[in-house]
matplotlib code that plots the C-alpha trace (Angstrom):
import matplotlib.pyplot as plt

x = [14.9, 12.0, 8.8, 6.5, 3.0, -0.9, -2.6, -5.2, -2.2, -2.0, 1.5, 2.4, 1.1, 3.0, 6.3, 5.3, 4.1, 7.8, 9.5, 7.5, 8.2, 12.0, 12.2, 13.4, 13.6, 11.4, 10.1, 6.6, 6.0, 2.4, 1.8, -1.7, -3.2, -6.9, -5.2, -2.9, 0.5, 2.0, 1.6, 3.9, 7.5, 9.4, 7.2, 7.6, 11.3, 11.1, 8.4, 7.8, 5.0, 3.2, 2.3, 3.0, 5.0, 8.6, 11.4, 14.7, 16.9, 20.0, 19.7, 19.1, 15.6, 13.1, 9.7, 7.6, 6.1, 7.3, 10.7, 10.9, 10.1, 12.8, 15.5, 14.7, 14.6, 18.3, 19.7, 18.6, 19.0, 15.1, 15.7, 12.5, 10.3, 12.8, 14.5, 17.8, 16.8, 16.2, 12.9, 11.8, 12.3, 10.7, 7.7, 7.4, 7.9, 5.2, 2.7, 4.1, 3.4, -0.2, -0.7, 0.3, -1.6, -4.3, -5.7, -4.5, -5.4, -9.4, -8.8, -7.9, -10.7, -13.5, -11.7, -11.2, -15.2, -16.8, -14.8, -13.3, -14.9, -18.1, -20.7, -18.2, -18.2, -17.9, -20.5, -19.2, -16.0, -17.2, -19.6, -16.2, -14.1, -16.1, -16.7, -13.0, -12.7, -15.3, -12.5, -9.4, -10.4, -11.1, -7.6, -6.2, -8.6, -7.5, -3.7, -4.4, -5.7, -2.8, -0.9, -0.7, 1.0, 0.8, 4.1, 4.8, 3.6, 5.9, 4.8, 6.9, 6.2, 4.0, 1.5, 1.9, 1.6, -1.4, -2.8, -3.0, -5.4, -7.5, -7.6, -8.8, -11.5, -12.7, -12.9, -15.7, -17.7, -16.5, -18.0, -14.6, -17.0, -17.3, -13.6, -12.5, -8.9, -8.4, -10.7, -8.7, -5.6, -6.3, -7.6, -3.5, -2.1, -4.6, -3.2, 0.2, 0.7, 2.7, -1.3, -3.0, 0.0, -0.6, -4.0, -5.5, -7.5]
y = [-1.5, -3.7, -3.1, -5.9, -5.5, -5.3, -1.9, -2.9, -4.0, -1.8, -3.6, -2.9, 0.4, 2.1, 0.4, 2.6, 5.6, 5.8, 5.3, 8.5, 10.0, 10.0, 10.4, 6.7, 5.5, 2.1, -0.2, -1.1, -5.0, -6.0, -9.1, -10.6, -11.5, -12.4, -14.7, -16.4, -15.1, -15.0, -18.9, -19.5, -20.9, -18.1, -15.6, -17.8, -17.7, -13.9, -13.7, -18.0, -16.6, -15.9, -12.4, -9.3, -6.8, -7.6, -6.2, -6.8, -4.0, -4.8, -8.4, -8.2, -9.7, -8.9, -9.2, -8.0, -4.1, -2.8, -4.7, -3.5, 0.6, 0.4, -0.8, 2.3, 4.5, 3.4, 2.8, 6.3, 8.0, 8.7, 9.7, 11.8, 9.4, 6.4, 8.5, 7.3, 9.0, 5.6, 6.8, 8.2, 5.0, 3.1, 4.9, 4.4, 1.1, 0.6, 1.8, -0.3, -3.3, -1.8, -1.3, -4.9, -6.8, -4.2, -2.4, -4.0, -7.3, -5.7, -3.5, -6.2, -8.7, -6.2, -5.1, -8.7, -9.2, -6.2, -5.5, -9.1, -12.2, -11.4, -14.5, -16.3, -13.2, -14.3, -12.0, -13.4, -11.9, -8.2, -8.4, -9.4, -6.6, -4.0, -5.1, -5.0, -1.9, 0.0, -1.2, -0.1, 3.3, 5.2, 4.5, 5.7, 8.9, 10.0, 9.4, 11.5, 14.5, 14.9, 15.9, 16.0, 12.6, 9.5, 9.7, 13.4, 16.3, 15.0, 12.1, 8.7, 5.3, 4.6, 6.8, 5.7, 2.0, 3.2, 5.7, 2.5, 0.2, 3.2, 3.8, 0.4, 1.5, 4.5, 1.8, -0.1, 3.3, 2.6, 5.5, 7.5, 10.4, 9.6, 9.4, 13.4, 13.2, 9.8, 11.8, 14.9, 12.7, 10.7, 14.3, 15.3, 12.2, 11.5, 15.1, 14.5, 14.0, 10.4, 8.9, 10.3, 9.2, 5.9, 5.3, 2.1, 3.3]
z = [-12.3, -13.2, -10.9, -11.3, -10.4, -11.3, -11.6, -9.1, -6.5, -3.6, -2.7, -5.5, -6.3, -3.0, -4.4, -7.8, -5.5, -3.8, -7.0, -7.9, -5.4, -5.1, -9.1, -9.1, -12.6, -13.1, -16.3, -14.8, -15.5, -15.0, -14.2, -15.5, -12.1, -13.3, -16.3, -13.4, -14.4, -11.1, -11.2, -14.0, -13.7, -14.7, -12.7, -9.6, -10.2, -9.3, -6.5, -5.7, -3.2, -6.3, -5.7, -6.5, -6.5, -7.3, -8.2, -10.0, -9.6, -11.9, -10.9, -7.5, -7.3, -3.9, -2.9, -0.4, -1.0, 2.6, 2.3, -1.4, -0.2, 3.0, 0.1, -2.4, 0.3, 1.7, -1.6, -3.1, 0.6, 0.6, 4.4, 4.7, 3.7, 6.0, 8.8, 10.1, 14.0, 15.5, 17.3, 14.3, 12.0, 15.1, 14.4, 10.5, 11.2, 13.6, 11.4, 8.6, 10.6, 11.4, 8.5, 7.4, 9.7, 10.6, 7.7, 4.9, 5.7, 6.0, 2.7, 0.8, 2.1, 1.2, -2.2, -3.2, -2.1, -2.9, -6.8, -8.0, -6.4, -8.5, -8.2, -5.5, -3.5, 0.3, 2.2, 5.3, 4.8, 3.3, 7.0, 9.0, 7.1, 7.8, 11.6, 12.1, 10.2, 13.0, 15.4, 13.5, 12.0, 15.5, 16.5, 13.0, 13.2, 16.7, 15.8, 12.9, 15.1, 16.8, 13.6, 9.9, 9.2, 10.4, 12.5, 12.1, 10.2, 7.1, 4.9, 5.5, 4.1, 6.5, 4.4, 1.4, 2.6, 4.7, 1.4, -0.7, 1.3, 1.8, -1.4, -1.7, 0.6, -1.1, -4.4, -2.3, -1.9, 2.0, 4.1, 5.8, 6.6, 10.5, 10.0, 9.6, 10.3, 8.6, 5.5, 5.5, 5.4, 2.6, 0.4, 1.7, 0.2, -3.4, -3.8, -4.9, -8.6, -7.4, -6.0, -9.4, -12.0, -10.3, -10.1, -12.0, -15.0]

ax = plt.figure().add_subplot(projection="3d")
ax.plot(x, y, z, "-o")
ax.set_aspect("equal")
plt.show()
């Protein structure tokens, strides 16, 4: 399987974390974002959204990070980290979709701002992130009280998703200390070997 990605992704990086994980095998393809690979025909033939990751697994090509993680995980019967139990799954997918529109859509406006954007750097934005992030970290810290893991006291995709835009956070010096539980989370998670063999250097 080809994984195409960037190594400052954090879409793509959870596909890479999973594959990790479940001891998928994967040729990493990095796509040269900041030289505007993604734009050209034969990348847009893969993902034509232009972004990043993708994946063509013995010519079956999909896009999509969350979409690409639920396919490993019922392909290679990754059932710990995608239950089967239909409450269970109903709960990993809940926080994948919180953490779609929620989190990562904050992450990745102050990451963009704060590490790429340089002299075009919209303060407006890194201000509005971090407003919304006062209002979305709370819940995630109180949820993250009541056990060890976002939906139980197992990891499931939903942390990886979630591990990656906070990592994203941590890259903007973002301050998680009135955060404890979403803090001692995140030390749980950067500690398996899959978050440090995928770090961007």
């Amino acid at each position: 399987m080809k994984l195409y990605g960037h190594p400052f992704s954090a879409a793509a990086r959870r596909v890479q974390i999973l594959c990790e994980e479940c001891g998928i095998p994967y040729s990493y393809q990095v796509v040269n974002l900041m030289g505007g690979e993604q734009y050209k025909p034969e990348y847009l033939a893969l993902n034509p959204n232009g972004k990043v990751p993708a994946i063509d697994d013995d010519g079956f090509v999909l896009w999509e990070s969350q979409a690409i993680m639920r396919y490993l995980c019922e392909k290679h019967k990754a059932k710990s980290w995608y239950p089967a139990e239909p409450r269970a799954r109903a709960q990993v997918e809940a926080w994948l979709d919180w953490n779609h529109t929620r989190l990562g859509t904050e992450a990745a406006k102050l990451m963009f701002n704060t590490n790429f954007a340089g002299d075009n750097a919209d303060k407006a934005a890194i201000e509005d992130a971090k407003k919304w992030l006062v209002k979305i970290l709370p819940m995630m810290d109180g949820e993250l009280k009541k056990r060890k893991y976002l939906c139980s006291d197992q990891p499931t995709l939903a942390d990886i998703a979630a591990s990656t835009n906070i990592a994203y956070l941590e890259m903007c010096q973002y301050d998680l200390g009135p955060y404890p539980a979403v803090s001692k989370w995140y030390g749980a998670m950067k500690a398996r070997p899959s978050f440090t063999k995928t770090a961007p250097k």
